[in-house]
N, C-alpha and C positions, 0 to 999 in steps of 0.2 A: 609839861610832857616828861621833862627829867624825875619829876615826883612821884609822877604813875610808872616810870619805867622800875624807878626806886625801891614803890609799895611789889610790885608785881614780883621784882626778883626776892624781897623777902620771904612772899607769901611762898615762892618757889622754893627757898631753901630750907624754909617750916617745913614744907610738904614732906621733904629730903629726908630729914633729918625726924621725921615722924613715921615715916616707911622705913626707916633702917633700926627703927626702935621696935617698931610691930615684927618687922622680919627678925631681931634677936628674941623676941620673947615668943616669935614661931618655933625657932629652932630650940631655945632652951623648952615649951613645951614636950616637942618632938624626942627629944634628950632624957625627956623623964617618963616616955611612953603614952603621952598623951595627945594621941595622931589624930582625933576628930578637932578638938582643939584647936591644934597648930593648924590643920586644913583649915578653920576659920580665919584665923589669923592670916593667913598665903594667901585666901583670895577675898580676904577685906585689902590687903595689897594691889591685887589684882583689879578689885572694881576704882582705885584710884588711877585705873590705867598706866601702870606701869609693867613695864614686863622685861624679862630677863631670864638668860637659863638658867641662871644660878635659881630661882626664887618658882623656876615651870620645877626643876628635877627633885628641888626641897617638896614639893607640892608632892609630884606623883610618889616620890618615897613614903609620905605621908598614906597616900592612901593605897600604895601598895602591902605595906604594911595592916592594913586593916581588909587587905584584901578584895578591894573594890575594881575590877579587872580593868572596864573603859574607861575611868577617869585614871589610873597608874598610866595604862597603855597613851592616852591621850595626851596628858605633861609631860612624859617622857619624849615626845614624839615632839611636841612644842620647844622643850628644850632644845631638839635634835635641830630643829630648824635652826634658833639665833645660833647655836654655834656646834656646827656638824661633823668636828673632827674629834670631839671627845669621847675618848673613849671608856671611860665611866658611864655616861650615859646612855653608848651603843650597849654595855654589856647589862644593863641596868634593862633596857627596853626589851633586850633579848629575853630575861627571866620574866618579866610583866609579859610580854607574847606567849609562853610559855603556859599561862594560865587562861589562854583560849580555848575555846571549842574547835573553832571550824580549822581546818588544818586545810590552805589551799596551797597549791604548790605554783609556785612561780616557772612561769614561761620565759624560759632565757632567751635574750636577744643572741643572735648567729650572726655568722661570718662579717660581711664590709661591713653593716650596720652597728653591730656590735664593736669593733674597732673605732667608728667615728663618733658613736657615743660616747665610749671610753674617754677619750681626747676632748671631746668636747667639753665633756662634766671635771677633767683636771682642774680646771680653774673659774673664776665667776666669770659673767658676763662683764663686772666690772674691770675686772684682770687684764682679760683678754681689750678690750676696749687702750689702756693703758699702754699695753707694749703696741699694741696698734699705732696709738699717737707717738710713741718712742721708734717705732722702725719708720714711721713717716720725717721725723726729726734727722735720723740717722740720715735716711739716704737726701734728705735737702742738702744738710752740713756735707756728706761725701761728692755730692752730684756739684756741689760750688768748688768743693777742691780738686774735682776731676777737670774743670770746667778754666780753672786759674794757677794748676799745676804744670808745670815745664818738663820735669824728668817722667822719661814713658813708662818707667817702673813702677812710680805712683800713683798717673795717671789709670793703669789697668787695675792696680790695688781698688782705688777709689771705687772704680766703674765697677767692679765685680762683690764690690759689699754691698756700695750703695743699693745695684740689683737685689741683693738677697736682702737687705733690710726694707726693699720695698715689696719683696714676696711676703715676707716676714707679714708686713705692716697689713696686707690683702688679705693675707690670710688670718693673721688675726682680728679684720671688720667680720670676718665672714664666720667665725666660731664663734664671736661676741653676739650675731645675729640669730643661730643656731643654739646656741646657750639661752635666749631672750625666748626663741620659739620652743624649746623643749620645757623649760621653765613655766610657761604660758600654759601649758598641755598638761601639768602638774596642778591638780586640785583634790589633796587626799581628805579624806575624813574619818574619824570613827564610830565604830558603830555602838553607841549607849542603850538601845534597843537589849533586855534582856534575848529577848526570840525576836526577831524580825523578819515577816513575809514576804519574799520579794517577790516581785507581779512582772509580767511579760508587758504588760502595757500601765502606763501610769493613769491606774485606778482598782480600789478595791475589787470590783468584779471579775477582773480578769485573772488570768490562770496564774497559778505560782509557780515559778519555775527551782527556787530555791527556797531557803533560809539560812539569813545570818544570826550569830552571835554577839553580845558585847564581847568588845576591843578588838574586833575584826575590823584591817583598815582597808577601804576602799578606795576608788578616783572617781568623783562624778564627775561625770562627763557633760551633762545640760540638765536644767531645771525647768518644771512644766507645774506651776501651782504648787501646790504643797505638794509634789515628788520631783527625786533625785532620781536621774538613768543614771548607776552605776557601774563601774568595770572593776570584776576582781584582777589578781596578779597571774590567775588559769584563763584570763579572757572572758569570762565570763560575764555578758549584761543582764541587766534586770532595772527594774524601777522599785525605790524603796522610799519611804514617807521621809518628807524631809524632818521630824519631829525624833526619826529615831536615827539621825547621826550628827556628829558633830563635827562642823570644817575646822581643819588644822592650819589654814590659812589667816581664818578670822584673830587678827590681835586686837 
């Protein structure tokens, strides 16, 4: 059993050290102008099922350079997912959007709802979860020393954190579950379709209500055979063939 564990971790650290050799002689293609190239090379990486933003943002620079709109807009977006605070890559996504068609305007979230969102999305689901188990911790440890404390001075200290570490602790199960459920509600895609028809009911015969472009990002909403019921960022539904977009989800 220690032999196979043995053989396995080798074959693991070949693979390693084989992807980071394809990924230098991606970027040194890249470097010398040679973007279809280096795209070979990024997602001969990719079909060994490895992924990372560094290697989604190398990709879409690649092909935004060559000018290829849904597949820039798409790594870009890939990228954005593993690691969402960079801003290289927000300004990088913003220029690749920039070379769409369909210009739809976003419907801003208003008043309570928009606050509670705000708050919610500060931190992961993970996060919030963490200080959960941490203000649960707090208020045991202060609730034993209110509990075995003598002086009244102390005793009111204890009693009056412990409570707020145990609001604390509520309230952060309850943004962790809220982050799980908006999270859950999030399934974008793009659209690789050069002209895409989008249909009031999912099936060619029925009426169109729209068309989309490549690197237009959508949220599907539910799947019905080969169509996607999508929603734009104006609200907007339709059904669109699931053949002309591609989930951002999918790694």
């Amino acid at each position: 059993m220690r032999i196979i564990t043995v053989i396995l971790l080798c074959f693991s650290l070949f693979g390693i050290s084989q992807n980071t050799q394809v990924f230098e002689e991606a970027n040194a293609l890249y470097n010398d102008g040679k973007f279809a190239e280096a795209i070979d090379k990024y997602e001969s990486i990719l079909d060994s099922d490895v992924h990372s933003a560094e290697l989604y943002f190398n990709l879409a620079n690649a092909n935004y350079k060559l000018n290829n709109i849904a597949p820039s807009v798409y790594y870009y977006e890939k990228a954005l997912l593993l690691n969402p605070n960079d801003e290289e890559i927000k300004n990088n996504l913003a220029f690749a959007q920039n070379m769409t068609i369909d210009a739809i305007d976003k419907v801003p979230d208003v008043g309570f709802s928009k606050i509670i969102k705000n708050f919610v999305n500060t931190l992961s689901s993970d996060t919030w979860a963490i200080i959960a188990v941490i203000g649960v911790f707090i208020f045991v440890l202060l609730f034993l020393l209110y509990h075995f404390s003598q002086a009244t001075s102390r005793k009111r200290l204890a009693f009056v954190v412990s409570i707020a570490s145990l609001f604390i602790a509520i309230l952060s199960v309850v943004m962790a579950f809220q982050k799980v459920r908006l999270d859950a509600k999030k399934n974008p895609a793009i659209v690789f379709a050069q002209e895409s028809r989008v249909k009031s009911d999912p099936n060619k015969s029925s009426e169109e209500v729209f068309r989309l472009h490549e690197g237009t990002k959508v949220q599907v909403l539910e799947t019905y055979e080969d169509w996607n019921k999508i929603q734009l960022a104006d609200n907007s539904v339709g059904w669109i063939q699931s053949q002309d977009i591609k989930l951002l989800n999918d790694f």
